[in-house]
C-alpha positions in Angstrom: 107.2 51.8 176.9 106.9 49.1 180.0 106.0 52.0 182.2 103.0 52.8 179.8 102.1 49.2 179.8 102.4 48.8 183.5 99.8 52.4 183.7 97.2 50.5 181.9 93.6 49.8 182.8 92.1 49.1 179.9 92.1 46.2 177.4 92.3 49.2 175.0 95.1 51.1 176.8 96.6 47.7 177.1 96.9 46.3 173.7 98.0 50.2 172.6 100.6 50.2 175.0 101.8 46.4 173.8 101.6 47.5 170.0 103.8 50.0 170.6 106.0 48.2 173.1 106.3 45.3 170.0 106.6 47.4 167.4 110.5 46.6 165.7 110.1 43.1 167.3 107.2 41.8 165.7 105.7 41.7 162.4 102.4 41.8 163.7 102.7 43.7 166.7 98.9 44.3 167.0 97.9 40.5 166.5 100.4 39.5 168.8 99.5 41.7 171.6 96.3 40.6 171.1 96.6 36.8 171.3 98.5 37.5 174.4 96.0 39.0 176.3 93.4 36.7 175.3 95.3 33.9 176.4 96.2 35.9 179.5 92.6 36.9 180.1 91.2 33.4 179.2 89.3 35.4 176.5 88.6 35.0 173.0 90.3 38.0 170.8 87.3 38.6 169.3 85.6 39.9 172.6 88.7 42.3 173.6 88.1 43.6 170.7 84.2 44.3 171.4 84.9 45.2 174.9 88.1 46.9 174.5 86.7 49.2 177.8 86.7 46.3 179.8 89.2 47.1 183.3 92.5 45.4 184.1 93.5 44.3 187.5 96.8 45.4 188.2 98.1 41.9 189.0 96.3 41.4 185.2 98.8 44.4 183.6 102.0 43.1 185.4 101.3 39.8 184.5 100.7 40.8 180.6 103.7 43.1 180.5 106.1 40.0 181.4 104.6 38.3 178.5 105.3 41.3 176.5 108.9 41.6 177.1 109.4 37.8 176.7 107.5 38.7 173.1 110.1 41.9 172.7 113.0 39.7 173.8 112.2 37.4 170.7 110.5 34.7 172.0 108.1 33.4 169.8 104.5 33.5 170.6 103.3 29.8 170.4 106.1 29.5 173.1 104.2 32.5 175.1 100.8 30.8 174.3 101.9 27.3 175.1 100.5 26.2 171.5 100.5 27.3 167.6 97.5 27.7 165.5 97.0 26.1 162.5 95.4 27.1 159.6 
């Protein structure tokens, strides 16, 4: 699963390769991988998600496939984000 994460050059090959990667470890995988890459990306999820074509750097997938074994590994993600939404 890392590997395919770490092939990535998409936001949309990205946040596949994270679902699947979170899957069994999340009970959101989708959302999580999401709010990680915004963050990551300095991005707002709602524009991944409108320009899921938009290209990775490679430095950009290694840095979000740390961040998704920290997520695997159990970590919560308002400790990955650095803050927690509220509602």
């Amino acid at each position: 699963m890392v590997s395919e994460l770490r092939g990535a050059r998409t936001v949309r090959a990205a946040l596949q390769a994270a679902t699947a990667q979170l899957m069994g470890h999340s009970g959101s995988p989708r959302l999580d991988a999401q709010l990680i890459l915004a963050h990551l990306l300095n991005q707002r999820r709602e524009q991944l998600i409108a320009h899921d074509e938009m290209p990775l750097s490679a430095d950009q997938v290694a840095a979000y496939a740390e961040l998704i074994a920290l997520r695997a590994s159990g970590m919560p993600i308002a400790y990955i984000l650095g803050r927690r939404a509220f509602f």
